[in-house]
Every structure is written in C-alpha cells, then in structure tokens.
N, C-alpha and C positions, 0 to 999 in steps of 0.2 A: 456607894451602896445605897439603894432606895431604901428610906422608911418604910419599908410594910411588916418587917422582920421574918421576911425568907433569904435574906443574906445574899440576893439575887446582883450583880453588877451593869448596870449601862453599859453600853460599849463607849460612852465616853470615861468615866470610873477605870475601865479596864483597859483603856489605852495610858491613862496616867500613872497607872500600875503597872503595866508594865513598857513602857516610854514608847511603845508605839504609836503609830499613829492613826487616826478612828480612821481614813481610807483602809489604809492597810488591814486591819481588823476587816473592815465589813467586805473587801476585796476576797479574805480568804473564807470569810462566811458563804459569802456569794459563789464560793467554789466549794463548797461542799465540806471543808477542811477545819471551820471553826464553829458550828452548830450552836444555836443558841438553845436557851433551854424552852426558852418560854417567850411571850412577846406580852407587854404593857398593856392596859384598857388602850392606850394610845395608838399603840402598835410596837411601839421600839422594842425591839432587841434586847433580851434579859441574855445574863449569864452567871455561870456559877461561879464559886470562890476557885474550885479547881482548875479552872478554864484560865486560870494565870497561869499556871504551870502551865499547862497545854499548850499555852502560845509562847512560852519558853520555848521549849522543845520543837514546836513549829518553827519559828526563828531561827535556832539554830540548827533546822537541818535546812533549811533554804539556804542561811549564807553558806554552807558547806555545798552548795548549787544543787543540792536534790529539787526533783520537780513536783509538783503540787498531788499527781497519780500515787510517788511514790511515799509522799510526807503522808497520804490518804491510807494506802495501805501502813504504815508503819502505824498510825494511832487506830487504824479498826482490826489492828492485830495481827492482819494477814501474814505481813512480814516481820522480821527482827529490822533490828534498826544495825544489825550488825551485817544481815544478809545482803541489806540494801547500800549499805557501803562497801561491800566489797564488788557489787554490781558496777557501781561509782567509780570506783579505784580502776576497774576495770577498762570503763570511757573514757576516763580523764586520764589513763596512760596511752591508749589510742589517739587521743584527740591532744596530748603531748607530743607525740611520738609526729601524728600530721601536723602541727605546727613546728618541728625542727625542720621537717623535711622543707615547708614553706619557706623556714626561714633561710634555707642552705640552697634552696631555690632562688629567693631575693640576691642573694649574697651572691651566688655565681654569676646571674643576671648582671648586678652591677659591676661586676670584677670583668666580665667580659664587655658590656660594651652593647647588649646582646638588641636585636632588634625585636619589633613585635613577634614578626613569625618565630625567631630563634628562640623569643619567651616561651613561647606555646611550646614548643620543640625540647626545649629544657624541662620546662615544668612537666609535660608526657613523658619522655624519659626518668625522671625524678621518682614518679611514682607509679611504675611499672612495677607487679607483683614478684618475687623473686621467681616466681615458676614462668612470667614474662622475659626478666631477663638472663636464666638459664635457658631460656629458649633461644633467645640470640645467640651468646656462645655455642650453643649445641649447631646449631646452622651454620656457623662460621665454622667448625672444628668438621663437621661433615663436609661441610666444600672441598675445607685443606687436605681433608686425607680420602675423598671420595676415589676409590679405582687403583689407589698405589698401596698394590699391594706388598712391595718389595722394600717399604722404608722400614728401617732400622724397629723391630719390635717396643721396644725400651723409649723412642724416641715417640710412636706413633700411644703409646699407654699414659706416656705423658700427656702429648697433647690431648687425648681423649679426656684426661681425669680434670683437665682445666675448667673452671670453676668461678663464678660471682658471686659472691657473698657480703652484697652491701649492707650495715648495721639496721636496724629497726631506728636506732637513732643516730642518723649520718652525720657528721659534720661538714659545715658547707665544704672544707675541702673534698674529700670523698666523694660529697654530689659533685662536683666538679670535675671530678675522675672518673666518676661511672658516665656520666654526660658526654665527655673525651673517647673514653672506655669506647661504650657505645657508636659512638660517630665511627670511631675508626674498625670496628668490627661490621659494621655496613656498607665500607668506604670499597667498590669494586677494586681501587686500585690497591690497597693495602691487602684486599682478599687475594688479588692479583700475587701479590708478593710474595704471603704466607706461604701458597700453593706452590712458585717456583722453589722456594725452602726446602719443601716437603719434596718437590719434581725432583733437586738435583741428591738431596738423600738418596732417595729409590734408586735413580741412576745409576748412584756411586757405588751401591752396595753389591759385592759379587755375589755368584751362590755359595751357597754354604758356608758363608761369612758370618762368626760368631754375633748373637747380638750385643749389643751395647760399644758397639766401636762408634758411634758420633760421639756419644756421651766420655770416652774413652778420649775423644781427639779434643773434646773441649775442655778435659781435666790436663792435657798434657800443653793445650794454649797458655792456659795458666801458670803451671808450672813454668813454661818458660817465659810467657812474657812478663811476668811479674816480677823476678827479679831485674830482669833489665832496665824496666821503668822503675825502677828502686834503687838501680844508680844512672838513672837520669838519661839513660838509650832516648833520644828521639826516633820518633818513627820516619821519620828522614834519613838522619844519621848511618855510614857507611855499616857501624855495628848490627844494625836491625837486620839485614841482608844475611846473618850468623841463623838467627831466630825465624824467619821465613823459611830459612833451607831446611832446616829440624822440623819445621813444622809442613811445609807442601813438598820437600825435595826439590826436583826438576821442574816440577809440572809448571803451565805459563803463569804466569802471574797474573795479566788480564782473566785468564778462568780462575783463577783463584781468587780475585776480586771478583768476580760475578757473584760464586758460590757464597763467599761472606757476605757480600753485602743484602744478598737474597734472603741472611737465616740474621743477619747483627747487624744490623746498620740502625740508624739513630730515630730511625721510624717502630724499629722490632725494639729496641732497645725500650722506650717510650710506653708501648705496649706493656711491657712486662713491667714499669715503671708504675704503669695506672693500674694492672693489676695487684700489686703488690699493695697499694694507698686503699683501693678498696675493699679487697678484704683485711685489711689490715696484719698486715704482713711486714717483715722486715725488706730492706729495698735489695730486689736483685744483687747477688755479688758478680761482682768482677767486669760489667757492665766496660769497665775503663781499660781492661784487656783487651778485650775483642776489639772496641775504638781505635786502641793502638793497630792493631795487626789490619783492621781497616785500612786505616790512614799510612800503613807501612807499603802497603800492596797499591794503594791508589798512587802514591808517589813513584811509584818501579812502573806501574802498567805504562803498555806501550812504549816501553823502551828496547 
C-alpha cells in the first residue's frame, strides 16, 4: 500500500495479495476486466483495497474457463454469475459430448486399421446430424419397399418404422456400428438383397391373405426350431428333415434357400445386429434359429 493514506494498492502490492501475478493483473487491466482507479504522479497503476476481492472472483471464473466478455459482464452487472454458468454448462456439455464422439472416432480408427481416406469417411459419418442419418435409413427403407405393394402389411410398417438413434454420447463401440450401420445401408448390393426380401414376401402373398402371416411363419420357425437345437438336432442331421417339412412342406428346397437366405442370412442377421448396438437395444432374438434352418436347407439344396 502507498504512503499517501488513500489506501490506494500498486499492482505489484496487489499481486502479492493476492498471489498473482503483476502480468496477469496488468494483462486483465489491459482488457478492460480490472480497472484501476487512479494512476501515480508516475503513471503506475493504483488500485483499491476492494479490487482484491474482484480479482478473486475474476480468478475464479477464468479457471472455471469463462472468457474475459463474460467475466466483463458478470462484474458490470449485466449478467448473474449464475446465468453465465448455466450458459457454460451449456458449451461444455456440447463440447463433451464432441469430444466422446472424437474420441469413439479414434478408437474405431484404430481398432480398424482404417486408412487416410476411411479416416475422413469414419469421422463424416460419426458426426452426421440425426436428421442426416435418419435420412439414410429413410432412403434405404424407400428402395426396399418402393412399388410392392403386395408385401405383407405388418411386415412393410415394420420396416417403415425402422429407426437410428445414436446417443448424443456414443461409445466407441456404437460409433463403430453406426460406421458399419451406414456402410451397409449404402452398400448397392445389400440394398440389392433387402429388396429381393421384400420381392419374394410380395410374391408369396395370395389375395386376400390375412395380414401378419410372415410374422406368423417366423414365430412358428421358432417354435419349432428351438427345441430341436435344445436337444442338439444338427442342421445336417437326418432329424432336421422332421422340422423343414413343418415348416416349407413339399416346396424345393433350393427355393426355399433362396427365400431365407434373401430375408436371414448372416449379412441381414448383422444388420439387425448393428442396429440393435446402436440404439441401444437388447440384441435380436432367435438370430441362431433362422442360422440353423439356413444351414439345414443349404445342406439338402440340390439334391
């Protein structure tokens, strides 16, 4: 404190009071943020006794990362100090939120392997808006059921209501699966596949065929393949030939392989695998039925 007796502080006084340091002081004077009161016959820089508290509170809204605008308005009143942290909380969950996705970005990067261009290609994908990647789905789901008008009602409200819903904070696996996700909803040939799916439903179905018979033949797969794989039926084995019959009759086998493996095969399976991970959903049932009846029809066809 100077001898003059107005109680006035140096900025060097005022930096050992309060353990800053005289840059720092004169750095937030020089911005507008710590005003002196008065300046010395010298020149220097006077300050008040109150101006210790003041560069308290300056202090501690900087290491809480507020910026020098908002420290401004908080001591000339404009704002609360309460308003301007919830403004804060507000960034710093955003700017959380884009650093997981970075870091589920890295993390897939290195778990793949991935080159320059599949960097860029991951990272764009990563951070596509949901209204971005509802758009793909929707694209992919119009392909599959553009023009058939005859597939199964129940089956086609399904497919319509299908849905992405990656978290605000992914985990690298999940970015992983929407990455996956994505590839394979743009992939011609898997679009290819979906659509013969969707082709042989329409087909199959007579008129005036009540709705919900797929959904009807895929509860009754179950039913029967499940216990057989429960006491150990291989899809080889002379017994499977029991459970094929209940379930296509007569019809050929190779078309009956075509039809499966066009709606369940390890590509559609996968699918419904990565969408289940990304919105986080419990995983597909029965995924290991349909395998079987696969694998039971691929072993019989063309004989």
């Amino acid at each position: 404190m100077i001898e003059d007796g107005t109680g006035l502080l140096t900025i060097g006084e005022l930096a050992r009071a309060t353990g800053l340091t005289v840059r720092t002081i004169r750095y937030w004077s020089d911005e507008g943020v710590l005003l002196p009161v008065t300046r010395s016959a010298g020149g220097y820089r006077l300050y008040g006794a109150g101006d210790v508290a003041r560069l308290e509170l300056i202090r501690t809204l900087r290491e809480l990362g507020l910026g020098l605008q908002d420290v401004r308005g908080v001591l000339a009143g404009e704002r609360t100090v309460a308003q301007v942290a919830a403004t804060h909380v507000a960034a710093l969950d955003a700017r959380i939120r884009s650093l997981g996705v970075t870091r589920a970005v890295l993390s897939t990067v290195a778990r793949r392997g991935s080159t320059a261009e599949e960097t860029t290609l991951v990272n764009k994908l990563a951070r596509l808006s949901a209204a971005e990647r509802q758009r793909i789905m929707e694209e992919f789901v119009a392909e599959t059921l553009h023009g058939l008008d005859t597939v199964d009602p129940d089956v086609r409200e399904r497919i319509r209501r299908t849905a992405v819903h990656l978290a605000e904070d992914p985990t690298p696996e999940e970015v992983d699966a929407w990455v996956e996700l994505a590839e394979m909803l743009q992939d011609p040939e898997f679009r290819a596949q979906m659509r013969r799916a969707v082709e042989f439903n329409a087909a199959g179905r007579r008129p005036g065929e009540p709705r919900g018979r797929s959904l009807w033949f895929a509860r009754r797969l179950v039913d029967l393949v499940a216990p057989a794989r429960e006491r150990g039926v291989e899809p080889t084995a002379p017994e499977a030939e029991e459970v094929l019959r209940e379930l296509f009759g007569d019809a050929d086998r190779a078309e009956a392989l075509e039809r499966m493996t066009a709606g369940f095969d390890e590509r559609v399976a996968r699918y419904r695998e990565l969408l289940a991970v990304v919105n986080r959903q419990p995983a597909p049932p029965h995924a290991e039925d349909f395998a079987w009846v696969v694998a039971a029809l691929r072993a019989r066809a063309g004989r």
